[in-house]
N, C-alpha and C positions, 0 to 999 in steps of 0.2 A: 516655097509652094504657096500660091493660094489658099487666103485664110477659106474661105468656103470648102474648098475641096478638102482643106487639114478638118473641117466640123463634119463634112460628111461622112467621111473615115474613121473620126471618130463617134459618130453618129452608129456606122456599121459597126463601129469594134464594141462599142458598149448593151449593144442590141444582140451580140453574140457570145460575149463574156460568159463561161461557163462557170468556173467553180466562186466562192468569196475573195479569194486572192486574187483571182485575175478581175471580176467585176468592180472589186476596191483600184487596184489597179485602174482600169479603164477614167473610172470618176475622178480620180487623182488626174489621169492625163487629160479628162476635160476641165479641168479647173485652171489648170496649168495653161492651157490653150486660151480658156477666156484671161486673165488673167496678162497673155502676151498680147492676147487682141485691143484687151483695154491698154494696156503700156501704148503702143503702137499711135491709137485714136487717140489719146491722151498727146504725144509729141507731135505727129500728121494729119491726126483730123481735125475734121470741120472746126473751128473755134470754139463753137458752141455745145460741143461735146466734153471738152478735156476737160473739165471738171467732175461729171458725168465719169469718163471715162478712165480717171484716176480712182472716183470710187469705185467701179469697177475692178481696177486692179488689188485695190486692197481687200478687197474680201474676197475674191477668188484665188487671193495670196493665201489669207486665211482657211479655206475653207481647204488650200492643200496641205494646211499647216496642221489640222486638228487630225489628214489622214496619214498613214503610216505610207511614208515616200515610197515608192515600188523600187524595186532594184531593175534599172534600167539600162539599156546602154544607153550612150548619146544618143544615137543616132534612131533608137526607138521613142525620142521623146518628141511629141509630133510640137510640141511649143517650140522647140528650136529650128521645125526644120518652116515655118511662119515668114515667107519673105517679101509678102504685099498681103494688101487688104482688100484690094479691089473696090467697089460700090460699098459706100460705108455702107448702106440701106440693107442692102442684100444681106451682107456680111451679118450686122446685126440682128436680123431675121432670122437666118441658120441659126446664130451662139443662143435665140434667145429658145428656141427648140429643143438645141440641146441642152442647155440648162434644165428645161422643166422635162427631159428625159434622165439628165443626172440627179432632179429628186425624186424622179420614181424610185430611180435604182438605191438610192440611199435609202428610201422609205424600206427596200426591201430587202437593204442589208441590215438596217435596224431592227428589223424583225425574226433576222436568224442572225442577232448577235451571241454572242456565247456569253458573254460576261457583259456587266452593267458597265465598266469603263470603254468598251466597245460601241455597246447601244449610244453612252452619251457624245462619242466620237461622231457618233452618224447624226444625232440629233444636231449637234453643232454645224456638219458640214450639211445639213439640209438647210438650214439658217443660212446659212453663208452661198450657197447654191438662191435659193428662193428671193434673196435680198441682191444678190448678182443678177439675177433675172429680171428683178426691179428696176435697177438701172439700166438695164439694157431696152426694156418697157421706155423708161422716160427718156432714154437717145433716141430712140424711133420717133417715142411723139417731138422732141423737137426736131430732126427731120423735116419730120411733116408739117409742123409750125414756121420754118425755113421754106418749103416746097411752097405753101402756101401764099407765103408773102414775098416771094419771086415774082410768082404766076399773076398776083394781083398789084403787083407793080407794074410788070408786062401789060396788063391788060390797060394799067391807065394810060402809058407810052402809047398806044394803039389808037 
């Protein structure tokens, strides 16, 4: 599936998570997604990303390493079911949305954590969401640093 349509879905699933279990959940399956999106851009994108886009993957490695993995089937884990990326630009624009809605939802599972090794679980994977979000920030501007000096090569050809 298209990576944008797998962040929209996940987009809706984490905007409707009801109880801690299922909203932990959700955040897990977005990290998990970023995380495939960065692998992917890391081996097929742009050149000037995979560097970018390896750190990407490792902290959204991490940041589903700090939560408690949800019991899943296969087939419910939308990172596997990631079979193109379409428009890096695009793509990155969706993950980086969802990102800074996965640290909402962190913020607000930190808040009704029960126990302090819970709270520092969240505080950890808001680091690792927040710093995920960051890279996906500096893939975009170089992007647009790419875009940029396309467009003003064209224009001297002209």
């Amino acid at each position: 599936m298209d990576a944008v349509r797998l962040i929209a879905e996940s987009r809706r699933a984490l905007t409707t998570a009801g109880d801690v279990p299922e909203l932990s959940a959700e955040v897990w399956q977005a990290q998990a997604l970023a995380q495939a999106i960065g692998s992917r851009l890391a081996v097929a994108g742009p050149p000037e990303l995979r560097g970018e886009a390896l750190g990407l993957t490792e902290l959204a490695g991490r940041g589903c390493a700090v939560l408690d993995t949800p019991p899943l089937a296969p087939a419910d884990l939308r990172a596997a079911r990631l079979t193109e990326l379409g428009d890096a630009g695009q793509t990155l624009t969706h993950l980086g949305g969802l990102l800074g809605e996965v640290g909402i939802a962190l913020v607000g599972l930190a808040c009704s954590a029960d126990d302090e090794s819970a709270y520092w679980q969240c505080v950890e994977a808001i680091d690792a969401a927040d710093e995920s979000r960051d890279r996906v920030l500096e893939m975009l501007r170089k992007l647009a640093d790419r875009a940029r000096a396309l467009s003003e090569r064209e224009t001297e050809h002209t």
